[in-house]
C-alpha angles and dihedrals in degrees: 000000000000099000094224091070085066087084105029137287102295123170122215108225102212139204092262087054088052088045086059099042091054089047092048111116139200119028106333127204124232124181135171119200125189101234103173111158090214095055101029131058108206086248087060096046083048096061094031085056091049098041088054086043094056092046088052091057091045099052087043082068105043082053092052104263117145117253094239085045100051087052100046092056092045099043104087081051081049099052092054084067095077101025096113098196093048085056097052101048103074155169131179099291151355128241116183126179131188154163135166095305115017140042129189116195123178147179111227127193092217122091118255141188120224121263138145124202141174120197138127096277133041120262105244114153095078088070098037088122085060102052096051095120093189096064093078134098161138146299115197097187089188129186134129102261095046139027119195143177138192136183113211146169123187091284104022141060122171125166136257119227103233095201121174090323098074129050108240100207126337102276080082092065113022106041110242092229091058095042090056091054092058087050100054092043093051088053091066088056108279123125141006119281122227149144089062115203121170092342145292090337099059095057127131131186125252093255104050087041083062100049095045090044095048079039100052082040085043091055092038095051085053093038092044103023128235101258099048110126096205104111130226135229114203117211105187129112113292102259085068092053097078098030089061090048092060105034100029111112089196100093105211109055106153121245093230112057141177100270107206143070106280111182093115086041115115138221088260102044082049099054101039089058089036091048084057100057083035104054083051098056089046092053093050090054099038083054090047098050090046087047079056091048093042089059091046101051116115089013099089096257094076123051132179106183111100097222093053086043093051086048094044088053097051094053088059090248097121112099087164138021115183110201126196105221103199093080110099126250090250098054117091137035097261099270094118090046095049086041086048088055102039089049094056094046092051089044110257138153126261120209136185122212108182095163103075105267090110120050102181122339132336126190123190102207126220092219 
């Protein structure tokens, strides 16, 4: 089973879909659908989906648009109406974006109101918690006998495929013949036991537990890269904990961690533990990044008015927008939305502020 059906159908929206959205052309659709499976039945998605994408095409043609033109646009949103599969296999919403040419639709793991509408620009804010790319991370589940990655977002785990780069239990690195040996040769008195598993018989010496752990930091630093900022949660028994901190390549392995054997535990199990240290970590930053901005307002380097934000952002000067996410989908002009979609594809932060600090939109400037 794909570990990432464990917590629903959920869909990434990636940088090459920002990069689209930011090329589309002409008037664009954008349209949000509650699709909770405890409140909707896929017949009922199915008429809900129909019912928003006729009022997109109607309101194509109030704005101007030609009939073969507005269908054209709305069609791939249409068609989702009547997939079955599609229907069946859902999160908490639907947020579907599209324009002559090309059309996004995913399924998001955050609760939305309906809504439909048709500008010159896509509705974004709505899903601003989604597209917080630096609220994802990894799960690192580690024990001798199994290695394995996920990455994960609040919603969402999937797992990484380890290849050839990281070791997937010890046997890759200490060869089981020689272990034994050192076992064998423990159990008549000689050496010190660690790194306990299951029990006595999923002990390893000092020296072996070494070479698989800086093996297992070493692959991930080559499979992840060095410099990469997304940071890791560790479930393994606690003897692991400080040995991949030290020996770890990958730079940002997070103090907490997930103490226990966790070979029979599953994607779910994982990411529900690992969500909690996370969501910490994340905080911590996030308060760290508005306390910045908070210095910097009124000095040039942090702005609060929507229009000098959405400028700022297409000019590539936004490190940091901080969005209030309780204002509806419907308020504003679209400057927080265009500011939303040029800060992520000049690589910039999103942050959510939900506790008042914010009481629209913030940006912290590069220059």
């Amino acid at each position: 089973m794909d570990a990432s059906k464990t917590l629903g159908s959920f869909d990434h929206i990636t940088h090459d879909d920002l990069k689209a959205m930011a090329a589309a052309t002409g008037p664009v659709v954008s349209l949000f659908a509650p699709t909770a499976p405890a409140h909707h039945q896929p017949q009922d998605t199915g008429i809900r989906l129909k019912s928003l994408t006729t009022s997109a095409v109607r309101a194509l043609l109030e704005q101007g648009t030609d009939e073969a033109t507005a269908k054209r646009i709305v069609a791939p949103l249409e068609a989702l109406a009547t997939d079955g599969a599609f229907l069946r296999s859902q999160s908490e919403s639907i947020a579907a974006f599209a324009a002559d040419g090309v059309h996004f639709v995913y399924r998001l793991g955050l609760p939305l109101d309906e809504h439909v509408a048709v500008n010159d620009h896509f509705v974004l804010r709505p899903i601003a918690s989604a597209l917080t790319q630096s609220h994802a991370f990894y799960v690192l589940a580690l024990s001798r006998n199994k290695v394995r990655l996920f990455n994960a977002t609040e919603d969402t785990i999937h797992p990484i495929d380890l290849g050839d780069t990281v070791p997937s239990s010890i046997d890759d690195v200490i060869d089981p013949e020689e272990r034994q040996k050192h076992l064998q040769h423990r159990s008549t008195g000689g050496g010190k036991a660690m790194f306990h598993g299951h029990g006595s018989g999923d002990e390893i010496d000092q020296i072996d537990k070494e070479k698989f752990v800086k093996a297992v930091g070493d692959g991930l630093g080559t499979l992840l890269g060095k410099a990469r900022s997304q940071p890791m949660v560790l479930a393994a028994v606690s003897e692991a904990h400080p040995l991949m901190k030290r020996l770890s390549a990958y730079p940002v392995l997070l103090d907490d961690f997930i103490s226990g054997n966790h070979d029979a535990t599953g994607p779910a199990e994982l990411h529900a533990a690992a969500w909690k240290i996370a969501r910490a970590w994340f905080e911590k930053n996030d308060d760290a990044a508005y306390d910045r901005f908070a210095a910097a307002h009124g000095t040039g380097n942090g702005i609060a008015q929507p229009d000098e934000i959405s400028e700022a952002a297409q000019q590539g000067r936004v490190d940091t927008l901080f969005i209030n996410p309780s204002l509806g989908a419907s308020e504003g002009n679209g400057d927080v939305d265009r500011a939303i979609l040029d800060t992520l594809n000049s690589s910039g932060n999103l942050v959510i502020i939900s506790d008042g600090r914010i009481e629209n939109v913030g940006a912290l400037l590069r220059f």
